[in-house]
One Martini backbone bead per residue (centre of mass of N, CA, C, O) as a GRO file, in nm:
protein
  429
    1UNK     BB    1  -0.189   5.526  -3.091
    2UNK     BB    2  -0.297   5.501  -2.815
    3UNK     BB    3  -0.005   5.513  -2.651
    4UNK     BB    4   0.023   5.791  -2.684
    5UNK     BB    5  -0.170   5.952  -2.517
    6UNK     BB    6  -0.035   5.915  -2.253
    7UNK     BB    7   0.217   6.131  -2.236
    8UNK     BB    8  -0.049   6.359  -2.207
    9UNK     BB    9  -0.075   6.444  -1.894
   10UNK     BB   10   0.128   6.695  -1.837
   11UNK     BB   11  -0.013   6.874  -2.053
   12UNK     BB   12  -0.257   6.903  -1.973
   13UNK     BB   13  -0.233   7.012  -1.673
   14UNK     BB   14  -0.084   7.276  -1.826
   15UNK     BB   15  -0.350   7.383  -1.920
   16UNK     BB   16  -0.533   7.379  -1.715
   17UNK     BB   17  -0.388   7.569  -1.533
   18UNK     BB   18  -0.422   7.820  -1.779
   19UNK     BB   19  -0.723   7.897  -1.721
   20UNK     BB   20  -0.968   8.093  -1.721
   21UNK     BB   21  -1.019   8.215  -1.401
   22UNK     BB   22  -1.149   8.032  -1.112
   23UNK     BB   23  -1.007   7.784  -0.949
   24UNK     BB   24  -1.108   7.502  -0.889
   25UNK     BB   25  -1.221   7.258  -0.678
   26UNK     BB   26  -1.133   6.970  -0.579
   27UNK     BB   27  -1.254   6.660  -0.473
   28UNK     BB   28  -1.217   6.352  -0.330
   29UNK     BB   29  -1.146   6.106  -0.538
   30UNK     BB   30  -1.207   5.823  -0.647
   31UNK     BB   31  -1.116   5.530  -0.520
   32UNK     BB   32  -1.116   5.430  -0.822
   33UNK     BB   33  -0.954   5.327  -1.141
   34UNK     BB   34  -1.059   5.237  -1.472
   35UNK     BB   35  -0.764   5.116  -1.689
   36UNK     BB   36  -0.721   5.198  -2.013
   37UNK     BB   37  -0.542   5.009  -2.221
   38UNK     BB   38  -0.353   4.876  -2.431
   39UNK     BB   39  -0.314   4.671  -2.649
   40UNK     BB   40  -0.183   4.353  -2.755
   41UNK     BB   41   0.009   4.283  -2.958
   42UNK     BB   42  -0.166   4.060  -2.962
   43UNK     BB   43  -0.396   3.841  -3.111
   44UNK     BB   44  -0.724   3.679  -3.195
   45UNK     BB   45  -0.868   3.610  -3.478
   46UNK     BB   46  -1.172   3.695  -3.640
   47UNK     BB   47  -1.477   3.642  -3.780
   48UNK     BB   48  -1.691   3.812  -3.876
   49UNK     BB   49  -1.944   3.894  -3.727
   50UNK     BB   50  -2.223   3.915  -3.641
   51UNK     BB   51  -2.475   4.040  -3.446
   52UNK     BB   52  -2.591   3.741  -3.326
   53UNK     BB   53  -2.431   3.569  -3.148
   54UNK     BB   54  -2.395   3.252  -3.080
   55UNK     BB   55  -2.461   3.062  -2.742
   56UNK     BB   56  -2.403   2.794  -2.588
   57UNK     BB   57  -2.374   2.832  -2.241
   58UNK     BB   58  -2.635   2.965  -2.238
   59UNK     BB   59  -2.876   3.153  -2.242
   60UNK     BB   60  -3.022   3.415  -2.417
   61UNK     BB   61  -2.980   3.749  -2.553
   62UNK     BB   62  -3.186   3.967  -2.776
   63UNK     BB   63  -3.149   4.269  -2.801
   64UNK     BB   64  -3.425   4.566  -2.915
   65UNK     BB   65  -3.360   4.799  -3.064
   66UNK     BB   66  -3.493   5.160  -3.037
   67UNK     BB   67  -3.507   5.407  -3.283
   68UNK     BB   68  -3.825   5.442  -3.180
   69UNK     BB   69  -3.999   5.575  -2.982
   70UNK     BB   70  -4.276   5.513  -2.789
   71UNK     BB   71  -4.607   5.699  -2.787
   72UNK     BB   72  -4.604   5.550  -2.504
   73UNK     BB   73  -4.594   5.492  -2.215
   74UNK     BB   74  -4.418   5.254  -2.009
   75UNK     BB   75  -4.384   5.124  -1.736
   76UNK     BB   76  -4.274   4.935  -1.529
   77UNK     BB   77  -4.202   4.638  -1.403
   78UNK     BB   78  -4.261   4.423  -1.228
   79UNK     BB   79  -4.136   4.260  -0.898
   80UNK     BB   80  -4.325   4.052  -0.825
   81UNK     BB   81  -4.296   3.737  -0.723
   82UNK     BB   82  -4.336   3.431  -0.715
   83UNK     BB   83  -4.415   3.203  -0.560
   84UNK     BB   84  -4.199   3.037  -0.315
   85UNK     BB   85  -4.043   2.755  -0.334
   86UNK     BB   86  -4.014   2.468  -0.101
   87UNK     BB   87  -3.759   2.263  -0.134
   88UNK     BB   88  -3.574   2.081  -0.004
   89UNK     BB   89  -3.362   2.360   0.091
   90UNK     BB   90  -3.521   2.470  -0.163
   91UNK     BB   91  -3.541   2.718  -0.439
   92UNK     BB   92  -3.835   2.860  -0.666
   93UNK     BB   93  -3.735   3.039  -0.941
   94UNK     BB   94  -3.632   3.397  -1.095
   95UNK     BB   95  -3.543   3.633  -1.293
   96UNK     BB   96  -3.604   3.949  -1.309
   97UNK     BB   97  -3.804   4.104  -1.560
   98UNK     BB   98  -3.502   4.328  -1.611
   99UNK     BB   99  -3.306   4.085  -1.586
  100UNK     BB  100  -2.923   3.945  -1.713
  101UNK     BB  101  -2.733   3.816  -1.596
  102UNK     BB  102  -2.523   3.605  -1.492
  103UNK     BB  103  -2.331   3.319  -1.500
  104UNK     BB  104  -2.117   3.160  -1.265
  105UNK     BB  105  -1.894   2.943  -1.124
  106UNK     BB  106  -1.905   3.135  -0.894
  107UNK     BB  107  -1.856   3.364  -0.663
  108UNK     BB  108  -1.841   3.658  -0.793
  109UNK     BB  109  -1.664   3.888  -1.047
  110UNK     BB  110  -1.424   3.613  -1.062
  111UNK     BB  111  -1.625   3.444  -1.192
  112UNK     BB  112  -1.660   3.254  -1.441
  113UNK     BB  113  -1.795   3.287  -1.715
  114UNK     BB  114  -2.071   3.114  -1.876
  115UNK     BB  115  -2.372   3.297  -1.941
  116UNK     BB  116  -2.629   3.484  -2.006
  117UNK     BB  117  -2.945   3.565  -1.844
  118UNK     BB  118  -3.278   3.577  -1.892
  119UNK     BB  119  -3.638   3.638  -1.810
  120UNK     BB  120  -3.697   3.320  -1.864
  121UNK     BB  121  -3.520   3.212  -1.623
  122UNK     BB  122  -3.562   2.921  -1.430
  123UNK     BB  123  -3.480   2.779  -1.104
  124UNK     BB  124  -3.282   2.648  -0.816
  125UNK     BB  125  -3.211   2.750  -0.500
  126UNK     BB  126  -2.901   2.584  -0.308
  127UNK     BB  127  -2.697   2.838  -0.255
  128UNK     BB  128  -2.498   3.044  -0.066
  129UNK     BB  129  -2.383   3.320   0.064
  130UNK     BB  130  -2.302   3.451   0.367
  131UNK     BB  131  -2.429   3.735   0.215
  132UNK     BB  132  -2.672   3.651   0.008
  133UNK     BB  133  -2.554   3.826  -0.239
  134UNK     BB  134  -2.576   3.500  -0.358
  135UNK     BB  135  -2.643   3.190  -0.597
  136UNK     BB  136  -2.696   2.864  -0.625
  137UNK     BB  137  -2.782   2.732  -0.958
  138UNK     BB  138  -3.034   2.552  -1.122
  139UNK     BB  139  -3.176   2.527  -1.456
  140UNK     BB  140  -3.507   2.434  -1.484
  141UNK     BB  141  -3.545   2.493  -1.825
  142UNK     BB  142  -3.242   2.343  -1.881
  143UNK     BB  143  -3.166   2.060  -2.068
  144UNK     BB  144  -2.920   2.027  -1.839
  145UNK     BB  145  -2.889   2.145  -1.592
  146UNK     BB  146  -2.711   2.439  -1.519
  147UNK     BB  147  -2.469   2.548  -1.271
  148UNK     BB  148  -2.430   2.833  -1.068
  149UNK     BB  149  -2.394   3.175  -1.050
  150UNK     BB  150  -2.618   3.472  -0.887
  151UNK     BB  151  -2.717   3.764  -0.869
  152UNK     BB  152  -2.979   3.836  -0.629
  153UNK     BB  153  -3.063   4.114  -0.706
  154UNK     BB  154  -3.152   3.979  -1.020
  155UNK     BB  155  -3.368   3.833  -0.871
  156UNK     BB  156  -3.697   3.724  -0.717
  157UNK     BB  157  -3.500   3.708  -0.448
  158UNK     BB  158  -3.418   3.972  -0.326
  159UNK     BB  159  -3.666   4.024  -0.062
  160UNK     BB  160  -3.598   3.713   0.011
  161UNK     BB  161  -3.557   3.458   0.251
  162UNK     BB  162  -3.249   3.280   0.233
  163UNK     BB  163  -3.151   3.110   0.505
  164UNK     BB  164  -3.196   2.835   0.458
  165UNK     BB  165  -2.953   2.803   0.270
  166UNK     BB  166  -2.667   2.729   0.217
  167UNK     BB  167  -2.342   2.764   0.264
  168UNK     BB  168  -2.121   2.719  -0.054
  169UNK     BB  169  -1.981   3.003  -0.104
  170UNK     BB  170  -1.753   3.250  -0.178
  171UNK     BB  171  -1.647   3.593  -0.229
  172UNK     BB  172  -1.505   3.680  -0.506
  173UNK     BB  173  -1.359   4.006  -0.651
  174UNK     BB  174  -1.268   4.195  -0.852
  175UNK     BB  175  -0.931   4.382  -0.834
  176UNK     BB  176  -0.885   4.629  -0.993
  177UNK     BB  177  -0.666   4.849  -1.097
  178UNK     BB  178  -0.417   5.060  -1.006
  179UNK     BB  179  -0.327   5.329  -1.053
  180UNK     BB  180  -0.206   5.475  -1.362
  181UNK     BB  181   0.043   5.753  -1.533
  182UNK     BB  182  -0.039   5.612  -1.821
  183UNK     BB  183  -0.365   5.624  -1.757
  184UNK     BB  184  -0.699   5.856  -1.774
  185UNK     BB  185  -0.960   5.799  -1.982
  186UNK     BB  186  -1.113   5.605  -1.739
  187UNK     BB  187  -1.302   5.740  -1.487
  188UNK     BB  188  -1.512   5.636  -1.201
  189UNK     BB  189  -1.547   5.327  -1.143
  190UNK     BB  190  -1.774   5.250  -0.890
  191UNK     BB  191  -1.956   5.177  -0.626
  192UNK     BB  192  -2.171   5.384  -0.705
  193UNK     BB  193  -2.263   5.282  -0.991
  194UNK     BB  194  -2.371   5.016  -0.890
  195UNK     BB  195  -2.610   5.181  -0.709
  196UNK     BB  196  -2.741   5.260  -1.000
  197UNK     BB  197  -2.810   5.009  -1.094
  198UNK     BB  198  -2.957   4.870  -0.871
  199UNK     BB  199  -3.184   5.090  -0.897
  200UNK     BB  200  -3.268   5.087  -1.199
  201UNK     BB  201  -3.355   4.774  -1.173
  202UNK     BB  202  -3.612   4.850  -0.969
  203UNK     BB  203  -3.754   5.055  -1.223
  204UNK     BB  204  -3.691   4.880  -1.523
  205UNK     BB  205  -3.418   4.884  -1.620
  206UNK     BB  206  -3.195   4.795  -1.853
  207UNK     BB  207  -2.861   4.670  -1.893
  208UNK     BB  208  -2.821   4.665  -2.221
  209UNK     BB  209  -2.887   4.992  -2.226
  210UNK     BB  210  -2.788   5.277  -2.414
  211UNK     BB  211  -2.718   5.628  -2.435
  212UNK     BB  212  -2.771   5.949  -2.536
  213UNK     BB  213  -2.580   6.306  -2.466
  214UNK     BB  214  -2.623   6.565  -2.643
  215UNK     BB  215  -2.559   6.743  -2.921
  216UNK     BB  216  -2.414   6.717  -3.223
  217UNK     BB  217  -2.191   6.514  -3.160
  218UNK     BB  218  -2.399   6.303  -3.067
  219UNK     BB  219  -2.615   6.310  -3.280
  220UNK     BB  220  -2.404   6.197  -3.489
  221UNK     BB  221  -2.367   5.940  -3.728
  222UNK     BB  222  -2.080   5.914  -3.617
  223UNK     BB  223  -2.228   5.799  -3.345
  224UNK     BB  224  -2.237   5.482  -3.274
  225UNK     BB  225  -2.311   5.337  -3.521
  226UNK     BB  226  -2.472   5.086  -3.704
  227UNK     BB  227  -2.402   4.790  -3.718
  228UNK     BB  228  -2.291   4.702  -4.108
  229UNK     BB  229  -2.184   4.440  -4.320
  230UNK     BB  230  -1.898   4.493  -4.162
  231UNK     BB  231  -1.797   4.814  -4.152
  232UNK     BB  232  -1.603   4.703  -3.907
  233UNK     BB  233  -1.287   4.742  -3.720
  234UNK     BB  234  -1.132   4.632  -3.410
  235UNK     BB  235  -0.876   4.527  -3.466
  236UNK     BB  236  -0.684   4.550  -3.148
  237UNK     BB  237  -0.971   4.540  -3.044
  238UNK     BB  238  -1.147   4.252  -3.064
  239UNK     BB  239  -1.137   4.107  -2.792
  240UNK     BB  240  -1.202   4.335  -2.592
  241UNK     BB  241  -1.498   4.428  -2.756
  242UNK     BB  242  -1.719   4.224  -2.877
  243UNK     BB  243  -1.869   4.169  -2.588
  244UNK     BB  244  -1.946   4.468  -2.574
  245UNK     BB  245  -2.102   4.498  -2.859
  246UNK     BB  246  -2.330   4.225  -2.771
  247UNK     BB  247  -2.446   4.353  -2.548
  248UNK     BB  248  -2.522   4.605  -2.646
  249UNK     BB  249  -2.777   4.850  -2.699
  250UNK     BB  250  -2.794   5.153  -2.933
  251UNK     BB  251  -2.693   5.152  -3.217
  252UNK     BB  252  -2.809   5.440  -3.387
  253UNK     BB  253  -2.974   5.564  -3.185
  254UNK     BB  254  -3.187   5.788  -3.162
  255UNK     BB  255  -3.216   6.073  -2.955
  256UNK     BB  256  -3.392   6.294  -2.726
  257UNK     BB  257  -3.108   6.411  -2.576
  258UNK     BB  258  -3.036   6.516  -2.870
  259UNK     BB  259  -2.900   6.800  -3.003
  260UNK     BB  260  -2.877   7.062  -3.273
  261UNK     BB  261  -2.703   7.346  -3.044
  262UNK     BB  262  -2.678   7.255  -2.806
  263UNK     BB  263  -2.743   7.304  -2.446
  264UNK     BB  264  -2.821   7.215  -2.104
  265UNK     BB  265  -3.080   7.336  -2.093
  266UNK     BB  266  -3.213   7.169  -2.297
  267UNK     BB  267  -3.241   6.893  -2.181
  268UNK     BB  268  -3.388   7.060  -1.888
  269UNK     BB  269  -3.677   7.132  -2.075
  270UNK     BB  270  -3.987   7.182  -2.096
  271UNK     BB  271  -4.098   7.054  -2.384
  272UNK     BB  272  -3.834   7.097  -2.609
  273UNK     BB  273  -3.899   6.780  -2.719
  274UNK     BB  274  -4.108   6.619  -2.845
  275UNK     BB  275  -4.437   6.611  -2.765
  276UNK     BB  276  -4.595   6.381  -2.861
  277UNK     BB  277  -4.418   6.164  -2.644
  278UNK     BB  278  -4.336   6.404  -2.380
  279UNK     BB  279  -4.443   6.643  -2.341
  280UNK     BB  280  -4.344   6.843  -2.057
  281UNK     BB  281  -4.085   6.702  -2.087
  282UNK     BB  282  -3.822   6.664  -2.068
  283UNK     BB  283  -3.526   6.534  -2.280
  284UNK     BB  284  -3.409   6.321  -1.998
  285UNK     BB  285  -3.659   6.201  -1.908
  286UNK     BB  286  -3.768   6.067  -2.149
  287UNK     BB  287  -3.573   5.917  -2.236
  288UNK     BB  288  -3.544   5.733  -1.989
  289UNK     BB  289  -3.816   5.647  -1.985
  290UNK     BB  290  -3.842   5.524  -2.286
  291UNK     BB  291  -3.572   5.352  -2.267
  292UNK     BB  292  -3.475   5.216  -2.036
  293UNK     BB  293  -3.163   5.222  -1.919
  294UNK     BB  294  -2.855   5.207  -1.766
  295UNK     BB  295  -2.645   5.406  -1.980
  296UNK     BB  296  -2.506   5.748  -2.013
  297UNK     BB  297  -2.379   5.920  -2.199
  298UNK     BB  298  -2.226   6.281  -2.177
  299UNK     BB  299  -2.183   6.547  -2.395
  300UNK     BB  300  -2.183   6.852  -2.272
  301UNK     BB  301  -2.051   7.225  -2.376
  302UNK     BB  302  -1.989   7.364  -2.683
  303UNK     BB  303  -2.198   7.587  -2.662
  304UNK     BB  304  -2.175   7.713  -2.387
  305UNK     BB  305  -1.884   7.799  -2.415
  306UNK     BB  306  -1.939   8.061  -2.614
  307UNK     BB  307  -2.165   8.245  -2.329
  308UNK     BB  308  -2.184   8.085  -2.080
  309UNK     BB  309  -2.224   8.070  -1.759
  310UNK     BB  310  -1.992   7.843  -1.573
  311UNK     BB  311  -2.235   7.865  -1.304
  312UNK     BB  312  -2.457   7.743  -1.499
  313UNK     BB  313  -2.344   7.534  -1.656
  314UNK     BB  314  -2.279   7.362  -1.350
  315UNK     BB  315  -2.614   7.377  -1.262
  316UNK     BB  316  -2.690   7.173  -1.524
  317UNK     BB  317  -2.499   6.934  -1.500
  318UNK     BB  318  -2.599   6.832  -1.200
  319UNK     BB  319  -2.885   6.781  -1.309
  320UNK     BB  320  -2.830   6.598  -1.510
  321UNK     BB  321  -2.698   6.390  -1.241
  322UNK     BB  322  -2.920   6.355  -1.085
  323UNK     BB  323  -3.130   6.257  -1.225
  324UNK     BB  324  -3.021   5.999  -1.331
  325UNK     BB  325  -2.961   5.889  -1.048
  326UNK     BB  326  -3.276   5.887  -0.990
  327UNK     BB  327  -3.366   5.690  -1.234
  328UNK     BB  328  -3.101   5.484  -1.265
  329UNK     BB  329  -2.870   5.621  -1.448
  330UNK     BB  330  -2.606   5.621  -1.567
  331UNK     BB  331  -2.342   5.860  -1.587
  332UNK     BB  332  -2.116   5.938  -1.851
  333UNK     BB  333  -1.888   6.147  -1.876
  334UNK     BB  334  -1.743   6.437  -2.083
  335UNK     BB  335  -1.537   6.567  -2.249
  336UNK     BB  336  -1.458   6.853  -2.486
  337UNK     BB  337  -1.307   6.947  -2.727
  338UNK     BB  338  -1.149   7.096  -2.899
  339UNK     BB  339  -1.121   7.483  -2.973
  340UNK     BB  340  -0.994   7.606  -3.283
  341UNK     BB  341  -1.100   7.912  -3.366
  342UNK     BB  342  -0.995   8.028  -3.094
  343UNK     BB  343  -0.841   8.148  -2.836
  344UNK     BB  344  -1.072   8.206  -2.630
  345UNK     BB  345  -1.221   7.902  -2.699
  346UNK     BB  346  -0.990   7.757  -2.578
  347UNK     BB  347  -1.017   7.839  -2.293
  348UNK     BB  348  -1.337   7.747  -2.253
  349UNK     BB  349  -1.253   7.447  -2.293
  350UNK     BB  350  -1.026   7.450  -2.037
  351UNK     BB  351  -1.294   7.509  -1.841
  352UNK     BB  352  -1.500   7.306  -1.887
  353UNK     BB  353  -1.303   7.025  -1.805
  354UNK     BB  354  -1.322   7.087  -1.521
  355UNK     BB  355  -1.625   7.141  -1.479
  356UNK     BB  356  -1.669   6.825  -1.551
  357UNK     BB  357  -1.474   6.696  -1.347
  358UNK     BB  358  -1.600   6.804  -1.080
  359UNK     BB  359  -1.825   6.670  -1.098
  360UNK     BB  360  -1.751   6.340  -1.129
  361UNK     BB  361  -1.641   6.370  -0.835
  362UNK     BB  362  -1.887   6.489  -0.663
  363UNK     BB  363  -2.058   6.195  -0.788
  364UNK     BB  364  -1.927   5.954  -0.871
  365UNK     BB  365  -1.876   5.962  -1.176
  366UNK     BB  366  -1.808   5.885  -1.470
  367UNK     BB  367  -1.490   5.921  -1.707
  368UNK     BB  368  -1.411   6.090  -2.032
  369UNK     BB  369  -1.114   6.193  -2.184
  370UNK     BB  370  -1.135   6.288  -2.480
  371UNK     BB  371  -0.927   6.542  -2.513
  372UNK     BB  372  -0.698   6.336  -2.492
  373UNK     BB  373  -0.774   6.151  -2.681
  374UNK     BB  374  -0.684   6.373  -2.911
  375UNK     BB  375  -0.363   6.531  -2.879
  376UNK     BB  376  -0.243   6.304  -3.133
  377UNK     BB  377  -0.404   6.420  -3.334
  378UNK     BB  378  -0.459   6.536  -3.627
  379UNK     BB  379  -0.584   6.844  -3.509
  380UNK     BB  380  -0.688   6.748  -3.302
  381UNK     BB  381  -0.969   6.572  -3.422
  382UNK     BB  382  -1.039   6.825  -3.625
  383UNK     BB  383  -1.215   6.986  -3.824
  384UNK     BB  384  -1.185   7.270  -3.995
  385UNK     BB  385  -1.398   7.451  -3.826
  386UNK     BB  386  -1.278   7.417  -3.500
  387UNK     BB  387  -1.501   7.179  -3.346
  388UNK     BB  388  -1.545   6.911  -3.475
  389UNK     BB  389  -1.509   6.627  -3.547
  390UNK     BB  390  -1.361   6.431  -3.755
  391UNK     BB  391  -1.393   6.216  -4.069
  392UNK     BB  392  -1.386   5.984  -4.300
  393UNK     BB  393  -1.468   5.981  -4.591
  394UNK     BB  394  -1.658   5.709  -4.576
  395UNK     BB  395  -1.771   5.724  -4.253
  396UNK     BB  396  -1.598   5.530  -4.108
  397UNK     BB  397  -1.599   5.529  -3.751
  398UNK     BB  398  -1.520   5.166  -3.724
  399UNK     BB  399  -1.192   5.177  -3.779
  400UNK     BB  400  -0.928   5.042  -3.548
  401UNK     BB  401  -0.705   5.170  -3.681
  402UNK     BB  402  -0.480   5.340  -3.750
  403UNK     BB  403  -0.593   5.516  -3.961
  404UNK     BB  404  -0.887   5.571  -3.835
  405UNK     BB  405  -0.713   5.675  -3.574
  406UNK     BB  406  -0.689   5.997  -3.676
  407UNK     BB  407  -0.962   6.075  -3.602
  408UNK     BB  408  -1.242   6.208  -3.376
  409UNK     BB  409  -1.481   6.001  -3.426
  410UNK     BB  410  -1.320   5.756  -3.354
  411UNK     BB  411  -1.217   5.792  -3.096
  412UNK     BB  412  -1.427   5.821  -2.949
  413UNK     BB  413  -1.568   5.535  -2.990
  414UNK     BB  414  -1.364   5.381  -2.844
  415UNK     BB  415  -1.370   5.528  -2.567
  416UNK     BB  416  -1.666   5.439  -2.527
  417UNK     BB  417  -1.617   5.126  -2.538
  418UNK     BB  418  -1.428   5.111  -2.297
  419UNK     BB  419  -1.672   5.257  -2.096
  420UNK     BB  420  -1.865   5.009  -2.142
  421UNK     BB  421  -1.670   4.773  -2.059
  422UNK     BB  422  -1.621   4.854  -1.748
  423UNK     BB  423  -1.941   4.802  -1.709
  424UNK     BB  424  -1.972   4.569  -1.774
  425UNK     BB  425  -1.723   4.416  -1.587
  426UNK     BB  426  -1.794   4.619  -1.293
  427UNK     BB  427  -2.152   4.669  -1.264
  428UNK     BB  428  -2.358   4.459  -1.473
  429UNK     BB  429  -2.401   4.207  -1.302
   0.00000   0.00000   0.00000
C-alpha cells in the first residue's frame, strides 16, 4: 500500500498551489534528504519478540520509560569525567553519563554496528581517528574485553586532549540516498539534526527518548500506543523497523505537551498545563525539562487552521522548533491530515502544510509529510467527523499489514516509525 503513495507527488504540488492567500517564498532546501522506501518484497520473518529483547553482541541498555513525569525537576547529569588515566600511550575512561552510543567495528557511521553501550561501560582508548572525533577501544569492564570503535563526543572523553594516541582508523561515514521523485514522505534529515544532538547529548538529554508535541491527534492513544501482548505486527517492514522499535523509549507515554483541542500557542502558554509538576512553565519546556528526550514528533496546526491568522501560526510554530533546537531536542514536524468537513477547511488545511514545509526548511528540521502518506487511503484515512484520522474497529493501530494501513492512524504510525529509523540510523550514532 505504501507504493501507492508515491504516485501523488504532483497532485500534492498541485493542490497545494490551488491554495488560497499569499503564496509562500520557501528557502533554499536541506542538503539530502533520507528517503523512505517500500520495504523489500521478501523479507526474513521472526518470532514475535519480546519488548527487551536480548543483545549478545555488547553490553546493553534496557531504557525505562517514565508514563508519569516526576513531581520535581532533576538537573542535566555532571558530564565532568573522572580523573583520566593515561598508561602506556592508551587512555582509560568511560562513557559519558547520558549517552549510549554504538560500538562499530570501524570509525564512521560505514562501520559495522557491534551494539549499543550504556552508560555504566567503561573502556581504555588505544586509538583514534585523524581528526579524533572517533576512538578505538576495549571495553574494560567487559568479561570478553572486546575491542571497537565509538564517538568521541559521546564518551567522558569529549574535552579532553587525545593526541597521545596514535591514529589508528578513518573515518568512512554512510552517504545518505540521494533525492528520488519516487518517496519524500521524510525529509530533512541533515547535519543539522545531528548537531541538535549533540547539544542536547551535552545538556543531559537521552538519546533513546522521544516525545510528542501536539493536539487530540497526538494526545490520541491510538499515537504510537505502547506495545502490549503482542498487540502488533510490523509487517513488511519487521526488518526495517524491529530494531527502531527496541532502540526508543516513549511509547505509550502521555505527554505534557500535547491536548484535546489545542492549537500552537497552548504549546507556548505559561503555566497553561500540570501547574503542579510545571509551574509557570510553557508544557514544551516542561515536558522536555522533564523528559529529556532526544527527539520530538511535533504535529499541531488542525485547530489552528480552523480561524487563527496564519501569520500568528507561522510565528507561534517557529518559536515552537527554536525552543526544541534550543533545548538540544529534534524537532521533527509532520503535515496535518486533510480536513474533509468542508471545502473552505480544506483549503485551510492545503495552507497550513505549506506554512510547516516552510519552517522545516528554513530551520533546517526533519519533516513527515503525514498529508501525502494519507492520499490513497479510503477517505484520505479521515474518520467520519472529516478531521481525525480513522482507525480499525479493534483499535490496534499497530498492525503494518495492507488491511492495517487502510487507518490513517495506522499510517500514521508507520511514517513516524520510519521517520525515527532515519534519526536512529543517521543522527543518534
Amino acid at each position: 500500500m505504501m507504493r501507492a503513495f508515491h504516485r501523488l507527488g504532483v497532485m500534492a504540488a498541485l493542490l497545494l498551489s490551488a491554495c488560497s492567500g499569499a503564496p509562500l517564498s520557501l528557502p533554499t532546501p536541506t542538503p539530502f534528504e533520507i528517503l523512505i522506501l517500500p520495504p523489500a518484497q521478501t523479507f526474513v520473518p521472526t518470532p514475535t519478540p519480546s519488548l527487551t529483547p536480548t543483545v549478545t553482541s555488547t553490553p546493553t541498555v534496557t531504557p525505562t520509560p517514565t508514563d508519569t513525569p516526576p513531581p520535581s525537576p532533576t538537573p542535566p547529569p555532571s558530564f565532568t569525567p573522572p580523573a583520566v588515566a593515561l598508561i602506556g600511550g592508551a587512555i582509560d575512561s568511560r562513557i559519558c553519563d547520558t549517552c549510549q552510543p554504538y560500538l562499530r567495528e570501524s570509525p564512521g557511521t560505514a562501520g559495522r554496528i557491534l551494539g549499543r553501550l550504556d552508560q555504566t561501560v567503561t573502556f581504555r582508548a588505544v586509538g583514534r581517528s585523524a581528526d579524533s572525533t572517533w576512538l578505538q577501544v576495549e571495553l574494560t569492564n567487559d568479561p570478553r574485553r572486546r575491542f571497537g570503535w565509538v564517538f568521541r563526543a559521546l564518551t567522558a572523553l569529549r574535552e579532553a586532549d587525545v593526541s597521545v594516541l596514535p591514529v589508528t582508523g578513518e573515518v568512512i561515514d554512510v552517504t545518505p540516498a540521494p533525492p528520488s521523485s519516487a518517496s519524500n514522505l521524510i525529509s530533512g534529515v541533515s547535519a543539522n539534526a545531528r548537531q541538535i544532538f549533540l547539544r542536547g547529548q551535552s545538556l543531559g538529554n537521552q538519546a533513546h527518548v522521544f516525545t510528542r508535541v501536539g493536539d487530540s491527534i497526538t494526545a490520541s492513544p491510538y499515537f504510537l500506543p505502547a506495545f502490549s501482548g503482542g498487540g502488533y505486527d510490523l509487517g513488511a517492514y519487521q526488518n526495517e523497523l524491529w530494531e527502531t522499535v527496541r532502540f526508543y523509549s516513549g511509547f505509550g507515554s502521555a505527554s505534557l505537551a500535547a491536548g484535546n483541542g489545542w492549537g500552537a500557542d497552548r504549546i507556548l502558554q505559561n503555566g497553561y498545563n500540570a501547574p503542579e509538576v510545571c509551574g509557570s512553565e510553557p508544557p514544551l519546556v516542561c515536558e522536555y525539562r522533564l523528559r529529556k528526550p532526544a527527539v520530538a514528533l511535533i504535529m499541531i496546526g488542525t485547530n489552528d487552521s480552523g480561524g487563527v491568522d496564519p501569520a500568528v501560526y507561522e510565528r507561534n510554530l517557529s518559536r515552537i522548533v527554536e525552543l526544541s533546537i534550543e533545548m538540544g531536542v529534534i524537532p521533527v514536524l509532520s503535515t496535518i491530515p486533510p480536513k474533509l468537513n468542508d471545502a473552505w477547511n480544506g483549503e485551510r488545511a492545503l495552507q497550513w502544510n505549506a506554512i510547516i514545509k516552510n519552517v522545516a526548511r528554513r530551520y533546517d528540521v526533519p519533516l513527515m509529510d503525514y498529508w501525502l502518506a494519507l492520499q490513497s487511503a479510503p477517505n484520505y484515512g479521515i474518520d467520519a467527523d472529516g478531521i481525525h484520522p480513522s482507525a480499525p474497529s479493534d483499535g490496534n493501530t499497530l498492525r503494518f499489514t495492507p488491511e492495517g494501513l487502510r487507518y490513517g492512524y495506522t499510517i500514521r504510525n508507520l511514517v513516524a516509525l520510519q521517520a525515527l529509523d532515519a534519526l536512529r540510523r543517521y543522527v543518534l550514532y
